[in-house]
C-alpha positions as CSV (number, residue, x, y, z in Angstrom):
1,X,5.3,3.8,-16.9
2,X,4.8,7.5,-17.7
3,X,2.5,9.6,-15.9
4,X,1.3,12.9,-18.0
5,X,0.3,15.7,-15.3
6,X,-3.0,17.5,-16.8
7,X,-2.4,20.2,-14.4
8,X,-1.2,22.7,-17.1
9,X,-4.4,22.3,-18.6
10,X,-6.2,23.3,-16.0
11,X,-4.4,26.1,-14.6
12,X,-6.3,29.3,-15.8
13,X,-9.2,28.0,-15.0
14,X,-11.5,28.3,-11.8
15,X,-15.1,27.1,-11.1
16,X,-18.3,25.9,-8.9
17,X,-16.5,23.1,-5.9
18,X,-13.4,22.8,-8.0
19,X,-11.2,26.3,-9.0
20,X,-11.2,24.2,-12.7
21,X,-15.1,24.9,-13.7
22,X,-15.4,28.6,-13.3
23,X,-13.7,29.6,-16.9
24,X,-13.9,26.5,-19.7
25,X,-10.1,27.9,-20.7
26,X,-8.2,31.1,-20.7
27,X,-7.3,32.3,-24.3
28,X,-4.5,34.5,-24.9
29,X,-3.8,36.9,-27.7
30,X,0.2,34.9,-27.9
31,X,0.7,31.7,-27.5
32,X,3.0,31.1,-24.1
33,X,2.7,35.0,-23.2
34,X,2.3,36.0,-19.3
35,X,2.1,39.9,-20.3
36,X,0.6,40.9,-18.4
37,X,0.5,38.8,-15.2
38,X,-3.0,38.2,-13.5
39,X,-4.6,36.2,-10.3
40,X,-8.1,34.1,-10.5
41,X,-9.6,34.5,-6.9
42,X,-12.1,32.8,-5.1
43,X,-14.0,34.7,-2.4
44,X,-17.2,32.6,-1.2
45,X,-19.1,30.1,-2.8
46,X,-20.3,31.9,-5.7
47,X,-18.2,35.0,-6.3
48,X,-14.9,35.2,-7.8
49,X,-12.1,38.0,-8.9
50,X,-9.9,38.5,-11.8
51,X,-7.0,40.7,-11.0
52,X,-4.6,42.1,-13.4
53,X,-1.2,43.5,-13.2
54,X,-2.1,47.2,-15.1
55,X,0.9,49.2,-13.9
56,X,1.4,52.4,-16.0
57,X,-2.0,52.0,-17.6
58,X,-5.1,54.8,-17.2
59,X,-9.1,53.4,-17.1
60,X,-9.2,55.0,-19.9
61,X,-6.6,52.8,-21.4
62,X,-8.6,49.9,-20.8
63,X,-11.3,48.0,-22.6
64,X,-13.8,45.1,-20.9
65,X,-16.3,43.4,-23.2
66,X,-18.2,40.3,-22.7
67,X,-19.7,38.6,-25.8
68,X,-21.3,35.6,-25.9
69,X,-19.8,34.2,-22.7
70,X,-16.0,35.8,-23.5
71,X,-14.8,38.2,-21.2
72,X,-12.6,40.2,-23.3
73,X,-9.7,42.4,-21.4
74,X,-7.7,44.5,-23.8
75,X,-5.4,47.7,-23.4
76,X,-2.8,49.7,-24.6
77,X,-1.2,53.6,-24.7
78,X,-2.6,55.8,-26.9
79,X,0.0,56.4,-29.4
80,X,-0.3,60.2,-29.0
81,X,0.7,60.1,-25.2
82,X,4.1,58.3,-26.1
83,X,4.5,60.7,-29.2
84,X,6.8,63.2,-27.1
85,X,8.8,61.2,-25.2
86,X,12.5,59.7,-25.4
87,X,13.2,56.7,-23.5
88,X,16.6,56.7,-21.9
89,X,15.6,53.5,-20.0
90,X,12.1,51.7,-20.3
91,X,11.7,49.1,-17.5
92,X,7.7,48.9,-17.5
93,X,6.0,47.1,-19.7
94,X,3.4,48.8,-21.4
95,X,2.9,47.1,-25.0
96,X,-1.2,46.5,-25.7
97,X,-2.7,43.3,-24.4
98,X,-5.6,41.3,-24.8
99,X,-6.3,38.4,-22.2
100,X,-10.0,36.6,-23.2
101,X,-11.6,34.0,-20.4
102,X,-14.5,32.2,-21.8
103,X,-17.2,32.3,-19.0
104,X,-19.2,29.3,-18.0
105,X,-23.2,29.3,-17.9
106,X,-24.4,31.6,-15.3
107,X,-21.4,33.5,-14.1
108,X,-21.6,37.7,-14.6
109,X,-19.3,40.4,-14.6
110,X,-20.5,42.8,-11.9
111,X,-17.8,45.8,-12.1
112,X,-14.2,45.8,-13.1
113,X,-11.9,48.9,-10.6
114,X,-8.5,50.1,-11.3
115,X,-6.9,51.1,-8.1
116,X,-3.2,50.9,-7.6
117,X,-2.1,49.6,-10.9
118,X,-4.4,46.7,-10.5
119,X,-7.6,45.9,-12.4
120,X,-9.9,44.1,-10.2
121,X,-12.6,42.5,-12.3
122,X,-16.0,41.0,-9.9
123,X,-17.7,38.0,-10.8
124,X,-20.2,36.5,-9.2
125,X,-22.2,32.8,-10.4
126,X,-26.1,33.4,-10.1
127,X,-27.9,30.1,-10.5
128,X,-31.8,30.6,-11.3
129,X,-33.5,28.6,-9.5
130,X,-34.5,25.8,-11.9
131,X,-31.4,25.1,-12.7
132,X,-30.5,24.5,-8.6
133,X,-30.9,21.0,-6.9
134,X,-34.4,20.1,-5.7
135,X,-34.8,17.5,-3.3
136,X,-37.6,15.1,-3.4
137,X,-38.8,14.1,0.2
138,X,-39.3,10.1,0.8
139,X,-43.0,9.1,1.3
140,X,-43.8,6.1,3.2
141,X,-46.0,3.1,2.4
142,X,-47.9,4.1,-0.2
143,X,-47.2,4.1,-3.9
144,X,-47.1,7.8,-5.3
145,X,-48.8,7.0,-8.8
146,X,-51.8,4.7,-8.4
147,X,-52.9,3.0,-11.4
């Protein structure tokens, strides 16, 4: 018998009970990459954080754009900055990226913070209220539609 683990699928995604409904999937710009590294956090029931490993990178550096439910993460060094400067040894990574994390239906960005080489990005999941379980209270005895 073989047993196929579908945990791999699932594993860059987070969501409502489960950490697997939050984002359908996590696209990235290469196949396989982890450049650069980031964490998908739950805090409460409805809010969540996206943090990424930005070491050596400015806000200004970095782009965040949500279109049509993609939240789009991209950066990279201007090429003027590194115009000047001779390398003897380069140990941090600081090629452009672009990480993409398709949202599911009613979850916003609220604010994105670079502090300490890490870009916190805030979500939180509004659900209007028509779209949130109603319960229906049980009557007793007599039929609710009368014909």
């Amino acid at each position: 018998m073989t047993a196929l683990s579908m945990a791999p699928l699932f594993r860059q995604s987070i969501g409502f009970d489960r950490f697997n409904d939050l984002f359908e999937s996590a696209l990235r710009n290469e196949a396989g990459s982890s450049y650069p590294p980031y964490n998908i956090e739950k805090h409460g029931d409805d809010q969540y954080r996206i943090v990424i490993a930005a070491a050596g990178f400015q806000a200004s550096d970095l782009e965040l754009l949500v279109e049509r439910g993609v939240l789009t993460v991209s950066g990279g060094k201007r090429e003027s900055e590194a115009g000047n400067v001779t390398y003897l040894h380069q140990g941090i990574a600081q090629r452009a990226f672009k990480l993409s994390f398709r949202l599911v239906d009613h979850v916003e960005v609220k604010g994105a913070e670079l502090h300490n080489g890490l870009l916190s990005i805030e979500l939180v999941r509004i659900v209007p209220e028509e779209a949130k379980p109603k319960r229906i209270p049980i009557g007793g005895g007599r039929p609710v539609l009368e014909s």
